[in-house]
C-alpha positions as a printed Julia matrix, in Angstrom:
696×3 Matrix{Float64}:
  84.03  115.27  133.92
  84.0   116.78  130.17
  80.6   118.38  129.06
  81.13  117.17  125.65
  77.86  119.45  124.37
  79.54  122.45  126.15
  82.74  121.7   124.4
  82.05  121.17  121.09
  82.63  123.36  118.56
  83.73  126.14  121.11
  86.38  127.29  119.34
  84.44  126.97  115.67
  82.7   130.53  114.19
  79.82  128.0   113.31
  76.05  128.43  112.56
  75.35  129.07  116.06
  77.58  131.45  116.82
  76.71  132.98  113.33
  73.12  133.1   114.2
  73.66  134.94  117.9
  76.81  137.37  116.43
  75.36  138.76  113.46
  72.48  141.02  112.05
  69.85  138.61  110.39
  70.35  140.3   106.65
  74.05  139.62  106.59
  73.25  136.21  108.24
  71.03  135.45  105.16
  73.67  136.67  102.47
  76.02  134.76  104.14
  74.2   131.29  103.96
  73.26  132.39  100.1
  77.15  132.52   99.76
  77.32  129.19  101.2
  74.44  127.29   99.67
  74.45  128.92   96.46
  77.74  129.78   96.06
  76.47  133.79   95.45
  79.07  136.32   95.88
  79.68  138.11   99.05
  79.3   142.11   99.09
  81.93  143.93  100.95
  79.74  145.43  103.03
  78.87  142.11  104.03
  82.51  140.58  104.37
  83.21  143.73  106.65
  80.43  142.99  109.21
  81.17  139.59  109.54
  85.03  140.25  109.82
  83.64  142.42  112.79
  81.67  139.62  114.61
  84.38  137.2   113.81
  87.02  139.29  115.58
  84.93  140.44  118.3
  84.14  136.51  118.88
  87.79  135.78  118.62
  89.43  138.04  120.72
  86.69  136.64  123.66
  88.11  133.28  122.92
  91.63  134.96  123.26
  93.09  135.02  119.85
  95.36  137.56  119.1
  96.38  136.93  115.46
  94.35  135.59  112.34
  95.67  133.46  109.63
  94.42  132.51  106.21
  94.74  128.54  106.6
  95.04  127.07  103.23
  96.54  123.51  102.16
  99.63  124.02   99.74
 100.92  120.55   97.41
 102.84  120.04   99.82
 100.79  117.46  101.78
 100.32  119.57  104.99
  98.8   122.85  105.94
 100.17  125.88  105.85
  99.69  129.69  107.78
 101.38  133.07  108.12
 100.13  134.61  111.27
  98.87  138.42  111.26
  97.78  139.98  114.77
  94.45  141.89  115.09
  96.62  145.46  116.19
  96.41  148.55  113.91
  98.47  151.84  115.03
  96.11  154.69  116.73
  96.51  158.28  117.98
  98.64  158.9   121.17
 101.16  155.63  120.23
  98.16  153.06  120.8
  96.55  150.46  119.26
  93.18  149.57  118.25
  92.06  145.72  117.65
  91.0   145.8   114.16
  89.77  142.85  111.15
  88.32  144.02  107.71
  86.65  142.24  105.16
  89.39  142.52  102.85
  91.54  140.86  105.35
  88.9   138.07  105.63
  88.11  137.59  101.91
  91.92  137.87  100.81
  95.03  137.24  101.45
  98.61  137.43   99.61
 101.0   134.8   101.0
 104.38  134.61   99.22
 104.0   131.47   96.88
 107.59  130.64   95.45
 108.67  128.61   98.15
 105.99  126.26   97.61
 105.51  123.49   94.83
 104.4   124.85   91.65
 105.01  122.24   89.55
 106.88  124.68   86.85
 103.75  126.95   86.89
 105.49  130.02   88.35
 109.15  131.08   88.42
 111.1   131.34   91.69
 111.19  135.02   91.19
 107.76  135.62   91.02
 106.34  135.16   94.44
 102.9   136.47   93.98
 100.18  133.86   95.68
  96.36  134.29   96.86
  94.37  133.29   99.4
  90.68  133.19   99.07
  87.74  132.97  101.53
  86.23  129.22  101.77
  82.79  130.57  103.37
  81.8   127.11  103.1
  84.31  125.69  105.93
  83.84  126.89  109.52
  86.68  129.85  110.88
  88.21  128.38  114.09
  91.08  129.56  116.82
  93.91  127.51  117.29
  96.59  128.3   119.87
  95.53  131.9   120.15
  94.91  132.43  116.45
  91.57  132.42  114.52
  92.24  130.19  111.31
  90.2   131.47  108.03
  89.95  127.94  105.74
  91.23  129.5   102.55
  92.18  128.65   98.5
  94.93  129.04   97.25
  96.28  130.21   93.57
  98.81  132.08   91.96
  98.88  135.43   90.37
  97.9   133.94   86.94
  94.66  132.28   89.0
  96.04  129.05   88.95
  94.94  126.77   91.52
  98.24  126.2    94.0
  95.98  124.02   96.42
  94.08  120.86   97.34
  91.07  122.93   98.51
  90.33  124.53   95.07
  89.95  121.9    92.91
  88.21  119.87   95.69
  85.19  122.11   95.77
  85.16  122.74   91.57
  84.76  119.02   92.09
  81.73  119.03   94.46
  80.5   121.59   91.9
  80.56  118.99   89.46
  79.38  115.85   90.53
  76.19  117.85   91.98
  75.79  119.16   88.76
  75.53  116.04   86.87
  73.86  114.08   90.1
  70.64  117.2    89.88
  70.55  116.04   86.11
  69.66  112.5    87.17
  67.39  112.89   89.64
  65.14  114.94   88.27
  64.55  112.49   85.77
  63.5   110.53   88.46
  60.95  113.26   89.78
  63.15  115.22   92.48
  62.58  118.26   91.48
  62.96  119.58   94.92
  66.74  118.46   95.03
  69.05  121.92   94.29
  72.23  120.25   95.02
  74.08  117.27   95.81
  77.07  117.29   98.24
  79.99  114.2    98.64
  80.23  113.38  101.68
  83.03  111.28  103.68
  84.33  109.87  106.37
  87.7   109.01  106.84
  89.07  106.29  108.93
  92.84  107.62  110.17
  95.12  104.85  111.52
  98.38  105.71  113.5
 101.04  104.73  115.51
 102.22  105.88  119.22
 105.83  105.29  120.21
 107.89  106.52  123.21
 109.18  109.96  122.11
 112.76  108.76  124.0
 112.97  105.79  120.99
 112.48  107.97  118.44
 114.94  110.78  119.61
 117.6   108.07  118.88
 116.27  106.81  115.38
 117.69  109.03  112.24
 115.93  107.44  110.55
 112.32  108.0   112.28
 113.38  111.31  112.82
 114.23  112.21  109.22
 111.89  110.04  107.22
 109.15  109.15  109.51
 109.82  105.62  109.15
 112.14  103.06  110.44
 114.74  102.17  107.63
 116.65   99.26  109.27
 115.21   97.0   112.04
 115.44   93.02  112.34
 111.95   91.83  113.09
 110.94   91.67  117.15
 110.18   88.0   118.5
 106.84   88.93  118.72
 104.65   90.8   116.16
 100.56   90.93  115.66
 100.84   86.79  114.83
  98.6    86.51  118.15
  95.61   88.9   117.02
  95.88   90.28  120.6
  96.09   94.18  120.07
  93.37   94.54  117.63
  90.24   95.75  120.21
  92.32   95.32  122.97
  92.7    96.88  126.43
  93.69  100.09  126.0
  96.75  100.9   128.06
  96.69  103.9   130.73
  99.34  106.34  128.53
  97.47  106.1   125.3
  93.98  106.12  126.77
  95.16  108.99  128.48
  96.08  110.33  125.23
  93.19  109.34  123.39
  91.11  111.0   126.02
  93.2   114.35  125.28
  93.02  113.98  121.43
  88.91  113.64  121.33
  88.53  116.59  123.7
  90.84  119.03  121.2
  89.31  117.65  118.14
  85.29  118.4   119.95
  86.43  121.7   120.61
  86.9   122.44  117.05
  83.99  120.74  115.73
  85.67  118.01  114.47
  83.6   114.44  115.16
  85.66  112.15  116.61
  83.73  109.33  117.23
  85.55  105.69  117.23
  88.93  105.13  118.8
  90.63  101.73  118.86
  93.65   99.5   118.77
  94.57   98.92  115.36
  96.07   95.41  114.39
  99.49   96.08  114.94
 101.46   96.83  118.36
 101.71  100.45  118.71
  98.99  100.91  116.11
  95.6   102.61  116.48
  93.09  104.2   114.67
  89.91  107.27  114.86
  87.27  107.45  112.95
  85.23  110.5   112.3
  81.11  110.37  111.86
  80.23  111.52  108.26
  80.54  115.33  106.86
  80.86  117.68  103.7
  83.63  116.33  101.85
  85.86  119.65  101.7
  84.86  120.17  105.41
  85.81  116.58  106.28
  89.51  117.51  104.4
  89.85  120.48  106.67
  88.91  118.08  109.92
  91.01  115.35  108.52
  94.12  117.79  108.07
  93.8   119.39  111.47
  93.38  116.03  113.33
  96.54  114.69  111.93
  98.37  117.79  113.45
  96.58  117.5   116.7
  97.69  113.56  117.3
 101.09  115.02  117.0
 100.75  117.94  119.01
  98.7   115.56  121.68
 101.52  113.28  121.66
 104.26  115.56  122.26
 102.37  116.6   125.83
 101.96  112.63  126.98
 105.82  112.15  125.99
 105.2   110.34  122.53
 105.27  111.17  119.47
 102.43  110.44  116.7
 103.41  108.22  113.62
 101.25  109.21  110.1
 103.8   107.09  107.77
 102.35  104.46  106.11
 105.12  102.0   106.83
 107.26  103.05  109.98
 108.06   99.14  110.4
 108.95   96.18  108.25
 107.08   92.89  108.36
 103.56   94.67  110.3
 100.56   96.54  109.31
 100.73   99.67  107.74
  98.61  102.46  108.07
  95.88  103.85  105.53
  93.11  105.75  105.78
  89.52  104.48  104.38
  88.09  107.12  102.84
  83.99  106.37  103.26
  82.3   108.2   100.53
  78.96  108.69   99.36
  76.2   111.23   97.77
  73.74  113.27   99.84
  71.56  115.64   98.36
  70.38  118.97  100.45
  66.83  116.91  101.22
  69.01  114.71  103.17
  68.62  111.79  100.93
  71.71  109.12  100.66
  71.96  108.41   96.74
  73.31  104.96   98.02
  70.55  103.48  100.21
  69.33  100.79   98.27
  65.75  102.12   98.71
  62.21  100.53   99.89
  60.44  100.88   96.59
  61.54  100.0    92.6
  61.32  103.48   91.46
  63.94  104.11   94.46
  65.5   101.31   93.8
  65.85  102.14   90.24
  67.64  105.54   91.4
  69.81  103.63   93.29
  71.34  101.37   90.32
  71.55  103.99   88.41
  73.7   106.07   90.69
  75.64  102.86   91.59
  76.2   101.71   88.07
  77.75  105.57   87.17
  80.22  104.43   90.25
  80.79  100.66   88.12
  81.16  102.34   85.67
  83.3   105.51   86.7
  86.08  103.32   88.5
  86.84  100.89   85.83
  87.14  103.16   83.48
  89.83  105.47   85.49
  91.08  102.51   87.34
  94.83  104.95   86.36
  93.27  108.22   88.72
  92.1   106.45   91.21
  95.35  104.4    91.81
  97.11  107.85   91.42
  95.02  109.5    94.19
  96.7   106.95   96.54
 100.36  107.09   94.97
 103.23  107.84   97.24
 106.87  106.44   98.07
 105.13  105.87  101.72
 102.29  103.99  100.12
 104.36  102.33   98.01
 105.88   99.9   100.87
 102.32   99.29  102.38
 100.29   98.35   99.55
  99.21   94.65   98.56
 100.1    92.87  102.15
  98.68   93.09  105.83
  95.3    93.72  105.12
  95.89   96.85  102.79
  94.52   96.58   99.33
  96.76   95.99   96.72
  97.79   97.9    93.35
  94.99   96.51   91.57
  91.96   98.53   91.46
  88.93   96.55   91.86
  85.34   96.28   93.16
  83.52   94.92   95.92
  80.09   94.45   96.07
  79.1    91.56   98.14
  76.98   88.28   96.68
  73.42   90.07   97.51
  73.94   93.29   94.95
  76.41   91.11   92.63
  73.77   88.61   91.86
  71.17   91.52   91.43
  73.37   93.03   88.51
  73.86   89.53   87.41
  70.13   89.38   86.58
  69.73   92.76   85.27
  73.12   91.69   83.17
  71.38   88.25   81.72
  67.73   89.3    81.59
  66.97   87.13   84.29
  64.25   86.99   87.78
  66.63   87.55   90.71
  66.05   85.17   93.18
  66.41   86.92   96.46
  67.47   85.36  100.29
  64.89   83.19  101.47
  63.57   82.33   97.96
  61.85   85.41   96.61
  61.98   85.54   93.43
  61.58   88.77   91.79
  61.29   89.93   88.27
  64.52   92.27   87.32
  62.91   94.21   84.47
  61.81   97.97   83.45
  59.05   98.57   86.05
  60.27   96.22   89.1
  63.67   96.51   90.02
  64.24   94.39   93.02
  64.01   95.29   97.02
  67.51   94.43   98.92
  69.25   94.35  102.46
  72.08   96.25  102.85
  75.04   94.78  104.7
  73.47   91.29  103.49
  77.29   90.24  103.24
  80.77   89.76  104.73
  82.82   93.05  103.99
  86.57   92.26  101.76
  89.58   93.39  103.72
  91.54   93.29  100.61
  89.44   94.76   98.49
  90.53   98.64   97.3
  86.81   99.91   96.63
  84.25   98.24   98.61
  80.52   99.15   98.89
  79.7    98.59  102.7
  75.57   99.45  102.84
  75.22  102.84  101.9
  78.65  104.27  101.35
  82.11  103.09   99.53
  84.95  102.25  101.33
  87.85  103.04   99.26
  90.71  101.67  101.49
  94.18  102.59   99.19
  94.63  106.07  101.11
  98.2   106.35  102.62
  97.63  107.36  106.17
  99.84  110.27  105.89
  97.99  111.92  102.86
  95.36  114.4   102.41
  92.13  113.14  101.64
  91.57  115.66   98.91
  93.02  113.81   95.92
  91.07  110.89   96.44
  87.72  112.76   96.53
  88.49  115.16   93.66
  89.03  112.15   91.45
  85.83  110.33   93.12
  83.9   113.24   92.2
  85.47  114.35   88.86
  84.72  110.22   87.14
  81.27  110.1    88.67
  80.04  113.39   87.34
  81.62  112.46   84.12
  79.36  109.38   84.24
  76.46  110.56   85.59
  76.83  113.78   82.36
  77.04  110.64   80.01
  73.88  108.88   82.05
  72.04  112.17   81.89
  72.62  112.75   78.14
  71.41  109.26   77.29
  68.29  109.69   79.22
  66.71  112.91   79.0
  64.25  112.96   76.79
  63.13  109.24   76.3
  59.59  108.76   76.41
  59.71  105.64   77.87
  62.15  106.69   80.69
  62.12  103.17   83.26
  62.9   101.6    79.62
  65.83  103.49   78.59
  67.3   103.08   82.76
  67.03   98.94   82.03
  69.14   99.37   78.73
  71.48  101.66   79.99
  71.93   99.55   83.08
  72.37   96.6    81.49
  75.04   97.67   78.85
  77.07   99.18   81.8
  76.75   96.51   83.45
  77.82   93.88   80.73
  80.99   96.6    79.94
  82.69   96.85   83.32
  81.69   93.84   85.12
  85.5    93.07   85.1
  86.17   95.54   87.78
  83.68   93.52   90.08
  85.92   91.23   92.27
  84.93   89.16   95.37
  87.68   87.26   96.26
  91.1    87.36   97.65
  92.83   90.26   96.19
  96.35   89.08   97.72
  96.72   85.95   95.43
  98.62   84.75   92.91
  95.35   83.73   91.24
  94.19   87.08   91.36
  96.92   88.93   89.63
  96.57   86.94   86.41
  92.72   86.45   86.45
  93.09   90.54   86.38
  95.45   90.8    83.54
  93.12   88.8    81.67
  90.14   90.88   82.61
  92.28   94.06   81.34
  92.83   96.11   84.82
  95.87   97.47   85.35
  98.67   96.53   88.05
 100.2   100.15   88.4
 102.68   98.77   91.31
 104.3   101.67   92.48
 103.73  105.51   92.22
 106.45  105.54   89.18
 104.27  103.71   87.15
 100.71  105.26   88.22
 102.21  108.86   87.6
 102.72  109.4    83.57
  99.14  108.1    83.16
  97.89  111.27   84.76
  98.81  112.8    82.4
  96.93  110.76   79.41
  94.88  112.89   77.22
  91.59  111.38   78.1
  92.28  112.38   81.7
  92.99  115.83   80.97
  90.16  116.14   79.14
  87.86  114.8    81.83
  89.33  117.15   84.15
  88.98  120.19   82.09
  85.46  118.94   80.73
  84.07  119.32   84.32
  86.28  123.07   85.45
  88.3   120.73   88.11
  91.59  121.33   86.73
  92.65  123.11   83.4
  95.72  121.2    81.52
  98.31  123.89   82.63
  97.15  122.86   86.34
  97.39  119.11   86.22
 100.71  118.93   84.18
 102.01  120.9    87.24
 100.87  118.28   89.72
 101.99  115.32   87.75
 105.38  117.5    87.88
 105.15  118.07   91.86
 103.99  114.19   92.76
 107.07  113.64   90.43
 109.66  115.69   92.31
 107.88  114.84   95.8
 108.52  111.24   95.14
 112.02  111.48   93.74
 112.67  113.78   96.72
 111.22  111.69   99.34
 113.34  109.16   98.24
 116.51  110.67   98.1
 116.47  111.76  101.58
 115.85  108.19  102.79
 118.8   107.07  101.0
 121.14  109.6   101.96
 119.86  108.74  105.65
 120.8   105.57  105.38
 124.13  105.77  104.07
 124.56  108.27  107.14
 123.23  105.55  109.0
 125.57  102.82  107.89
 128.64  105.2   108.09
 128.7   106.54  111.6
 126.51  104.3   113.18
 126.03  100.31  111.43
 129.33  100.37  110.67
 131.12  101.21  113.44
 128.97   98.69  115.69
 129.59   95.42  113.09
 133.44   96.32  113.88
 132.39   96.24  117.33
 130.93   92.73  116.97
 134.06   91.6   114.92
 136.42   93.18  117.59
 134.46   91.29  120.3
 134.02   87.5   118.64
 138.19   88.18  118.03
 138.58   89.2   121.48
 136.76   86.57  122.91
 138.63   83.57  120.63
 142.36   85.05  121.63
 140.96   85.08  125.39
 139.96   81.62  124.67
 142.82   80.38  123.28
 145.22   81.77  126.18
 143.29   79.2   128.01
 142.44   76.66  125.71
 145.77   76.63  122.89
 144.14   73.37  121.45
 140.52   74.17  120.88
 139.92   75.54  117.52
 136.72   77.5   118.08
 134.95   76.87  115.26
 132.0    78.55  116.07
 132.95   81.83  116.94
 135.34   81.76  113.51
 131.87   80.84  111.56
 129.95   83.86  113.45
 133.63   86.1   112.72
 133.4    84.25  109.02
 130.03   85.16  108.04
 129.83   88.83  109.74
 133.57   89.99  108.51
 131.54   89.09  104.97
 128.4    90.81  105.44
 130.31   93.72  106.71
 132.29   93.75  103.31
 129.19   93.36  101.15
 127.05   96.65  103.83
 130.26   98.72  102.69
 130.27   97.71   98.94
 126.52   98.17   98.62
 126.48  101.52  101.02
 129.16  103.05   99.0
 127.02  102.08   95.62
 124.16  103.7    96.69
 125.72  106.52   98.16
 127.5   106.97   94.12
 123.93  106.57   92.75
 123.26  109.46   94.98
 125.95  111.41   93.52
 124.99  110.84   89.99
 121.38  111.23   90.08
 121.28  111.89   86.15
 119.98  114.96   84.52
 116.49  114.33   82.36
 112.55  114.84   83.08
 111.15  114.4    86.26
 109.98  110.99   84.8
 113.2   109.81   84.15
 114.62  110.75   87.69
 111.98  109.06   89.39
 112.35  105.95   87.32
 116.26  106.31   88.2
 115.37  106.22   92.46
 112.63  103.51   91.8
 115.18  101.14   89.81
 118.52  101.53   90.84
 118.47  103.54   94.26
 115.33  101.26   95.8
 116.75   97.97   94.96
 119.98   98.96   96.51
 118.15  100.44   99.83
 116.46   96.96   99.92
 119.34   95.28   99.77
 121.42   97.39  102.32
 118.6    97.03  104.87
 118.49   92.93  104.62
 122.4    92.85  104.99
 122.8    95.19  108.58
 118.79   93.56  109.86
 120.57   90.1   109.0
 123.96   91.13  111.1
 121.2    92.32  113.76
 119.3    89.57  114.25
 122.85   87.75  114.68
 124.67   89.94  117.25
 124.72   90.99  121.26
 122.06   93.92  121.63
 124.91   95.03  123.59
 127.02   96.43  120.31
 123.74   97.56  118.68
 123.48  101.52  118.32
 119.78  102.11  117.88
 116.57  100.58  119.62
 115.68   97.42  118.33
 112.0    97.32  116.65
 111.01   95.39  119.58
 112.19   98.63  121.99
 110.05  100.56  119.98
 107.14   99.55  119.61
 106.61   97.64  122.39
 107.88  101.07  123.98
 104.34  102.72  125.67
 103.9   100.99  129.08
């Protein structure tokens, strides 16, 4: 039986092992460096580097790697070992603080975004004292930044914690207005909810498609689906229990906590969900968890879906990022409170939010902008494109009153005056939670559910952080320095309030309703990443950015350039899969079907000369035409593919999201309709109802 408390965090260089491994002094600079974000002296870095080898060769490590998290989605390492030359033709075991501070990856092989020539390969990597070292298949992993010899941030990591720098900046401004003098910082905090899907590893060896892009491209719909509600919470079966099982007990060991595990709604689908931590930690966790449910998998003969859409016509898969504000006294900055003064706090912080997320509706739809994301959003209980709020009736009627100058009339007839000195005392969870809502408060935390499941989490949070602290700077300002202080919070909430109510939605975000009720309310319907992308670039955006330190203009015109050339990319490679696809394998079965329906009508007329066989002429009839149209469209899109034409990554993306897509639609409808219509026997590929009814 596992000794969970014996396992966890055994292969993490964290606080305990700190405390027992190194001399108190450099224990106490070290947790300066991480609370205060003080420099660290060599001296220091050196004896440290010593403990943390020492401790890692123990665990039986034999390399080191400066872990760092490129654009391109994933992680990345180059792999040193711990040996250094000695007299006599031996070798001593050796680990420096230079080594452990910084490192010097070659960076022109990885998106830049234009801000570095091929030729000039210089990169950094940079210490992240703040995120636990741990050992991974024999190699102890240093969480690092990344930038480029100009000091340009080439990472996720970077920006994420100049963001955390931020919005505790501007969150310390606010609450000591409110008397917290002992609060030093204020740190994000999140919890990300990662769904997934488990197939047999022997289907997807004979899917291109899955193999190449992750996600099924053609596939006529199975007879059965989720219509009977009966996988959600259900049994779990023995293979992916096993799994499961597996996947907690790798995760433990490197501090990572896996808490919830589940059957997601879909067949095949399933989901973990981690308890609470530092934002930039929880990034780390969430990016090493996604490679260990594929490394898991590959031991119980499966492999690990992260796509957001592997099939048509089911759930996707996101990832609901739950975020919130804690300060170092351990207070949550969205617990409604017990008091009015608290609760006062409270409104303010969650009016900045309001506030923040209509007014950069554009960032946060960005943050959640891929091709992936692009075929799971606005169906199947993911959000859709529209950014809006959820609040629930108990907190919505609150700012209702504050909005109209009214008493609030609380549950079970308490009235209460909304005014300067007596904000008003509320349950949290005092409401049904909105499955289709994007940005949902849930309690104490907001569940922003638009995440693709396959993306980092950083993106999300660094905009989170960036538009709070940007309201909660413009909160501060108007504040400081009013006499009568509880006065000033009731006008300030108020006008918020009455400004960005409109981002405050309740309702069914999958209607028809809804979509024009927004456009009159002014949000925006960015539907796919095409159109979310140039507003990233908007002026007001990159000065918010470079008002806080997050990015600098040179920095985020190189991102919009690499989500650009990612998409456009991503893209590209589907569609030259499925013209592969089509060529040597669609095609060549639909003249298998053809051959066989003829076959069968000249057998049947050697015995029957009189019958005309009407039927099998209408099935010859109407697949001899969709097999005409699968080669007219296949060899269109395979020209587009060709011809890509030469302009701004703008324009190239526009080209794959208005001529290539439409034509990859349409190819897929044409073979899934000859599918659904002929013997499994001709097919080439396992049917979606092979796959994912595949684990046993």
């Amino acid at each position: 039986m596992t000794n969970i408390p014996e396992i966890f965090g055994s292969m993490v260089f964290n606080e305990t092992v700190m405390k027992e491994r190194l001399p108190r002094d450099i224990y106490r600079a070290l947790k300066k460096t991480i609370n205060n974000g003080e420099g660290l002296d060599r001296a220091v870095a050196d004896e440290i580097a010593s403990a943390m080898k020492d401790w890692a060769i123990e665990k039986g490590a034999t390399h080191f790697t400066h872990w760092f998290q490129p654009m391109t989605g994933v992680t990345a390492e180059k792999h040193d070992s711990f040996i250094t030359p000695s007299d006599g033709g031996n070798i001593i075991m050796e680990f420096s603080g230079k080594e452990l501070i910084k490192g010097e990856p070659d960076a022109s092989s990885f998106p830049s975004g234009g801000l570095r020539a091929t030729f000039e390969a210089r990169g950094y990597t940079a210490w992240d004292p703040t995120s636990y070292a741990f050992i991974k298949d024999g190699t102890l992993c240093i969480p690092t930044a990344f930038c480029s010899y100009g000091g340009e941030s080439l990472d996720k990591k970077t920006p994420l914690l100049r963001s955390m720098e931020a919005v505790s900046r501007q969150a310390v401004r606010i609450l000591k207005l409110f008397g917290k003098n002992d609060v030093v910082r204020v740190v994000p905090t999140v919890g990300p909810e990662q769904e997934y899907f488990l197939i047999d590893k022997e289907m997807f060896e004979q899917r291109k498609d899955l193999i190449y892009c992750g996600r099924t491209l053609f596939g006529a719909p199975a007879p059965k689906g989720q219509e009977l509600e009966d996988h959600y919470f259900g049994k779990l079966k023995s293979r992916v229990s096993a799994y499961m099982k597996e996947l907690d007990e790798e995760l433990w060991k490197l501090g990572i906590l896996a808490k919830t595990k589940h059957n997601e709604a879909a067949p095949a689908q399933h989901e973990l969900a981690p308890i609470f931590t530092t934002v930039n930690i929880a990034t780390d966790h969430n990016q090493l968890t996604m490679e260990m449910m594929k490394v898991v998998a590959e031991r119980h003969g499966m492999v690990c879906l992260l796509h957001e859409k592997p099939f048509e016509g089911v759930n996707g898969s996101g990832k609901h990022n739950n975020w919130s504000l804690t300060t170092n006294t351990g207070e949550n900055l969205f617990e409604p409170g017990k008091s009015p003064h608290d609760n006062a706090q409270f409104l303010v912080f969650l009016c900045a939010v309001i506030s923040a997320v209509h007014k950069h509706q554009d960032l946060l739809r960005i943050s959640a902008a891929s091709a992936g994301n692009d075929h799971r959003l606005g169906a199947h209980e993911a959000p859709p494109a529209i950014i809006s709020m959820f609040l629930g009736t108990e907190l919505a009627g609150v700012l209702e009153a504050i909005k109209a100058d009214n008493d609030y009339v609380q549950s079970g007839r308490q009235t209460m005056k909304v005014g300067v000195n007596a904000l008003p005392v509320f349950p949290k969870d005092s409401t049904d939670r909105n499955r289709t809502s994007p940005f949902a408060f849930t309690g104490n935390k907001f569940e922003f559910r638009m995440l693709g499941s396959s993306e980092s989490i950083a993106c999300s949070n660094i905009m989170l952080n960036a538009i709070v602290a940007d309201e909660l700077m413009l909160f501060a300002d108007e504040l400081e320095g009013k006499p009568d202080f509880l006065g000033a919070v009731h006008t300030l909430l108020k006008r918020v309030i009455t400004e960005h109510d409109a981002i405050i939605f309740d309702g069914n975000g999958y209607s028809d309703d809804w979509v024009a009720e927004a456009e009159k309310r002014g949000l925006l319907n960015l539907r796919t990443t095409v159109d979310a992308l140039p507003y990233y670039i908007k002026q007001e955006n990159l000065d918010l950015f470079k008002r806080h330190g997050v990015y600098n203009e040179t920095e985020m015109r190189a991102r919009y350039e690499i989500l650009l050339e990612q998409y456009s990319k991503l893209v590209n490679i589907e569609a030259l899969t499925m013209v592969d696809m089509v060529k040597k394998d669609y095609s060549p079965a639909i003249s298998d079907v053809q051959r066989g329906l003829c076959e069968t009508i000249i057998a049947k007329r050697e015995v029957c000369p009189d019958i005309p066989f009407e039927t099998e002429k209408g099935a010859l009839k109407k697949i001899a035409a969709a097999a005409d149209e699968i080669t007219e469209v296949n060899d269109a899109l395979e020209c587009d593919l060709k011809n890509v034409p030469r302009g701004t990554s703008l324009e190239v993306a526009r080209f794959f999201a208005d001529s290539v897509i439409p034509k990859m639609e349409k190819l897929r409808y044409l073979v899934d309709g000859v599918e659904a219509e002929s013997d499994r026997g001709y097919w080439p590929v396992p049917s979606y109802g092979d796959i994912i009814f595949s684990i046993k």
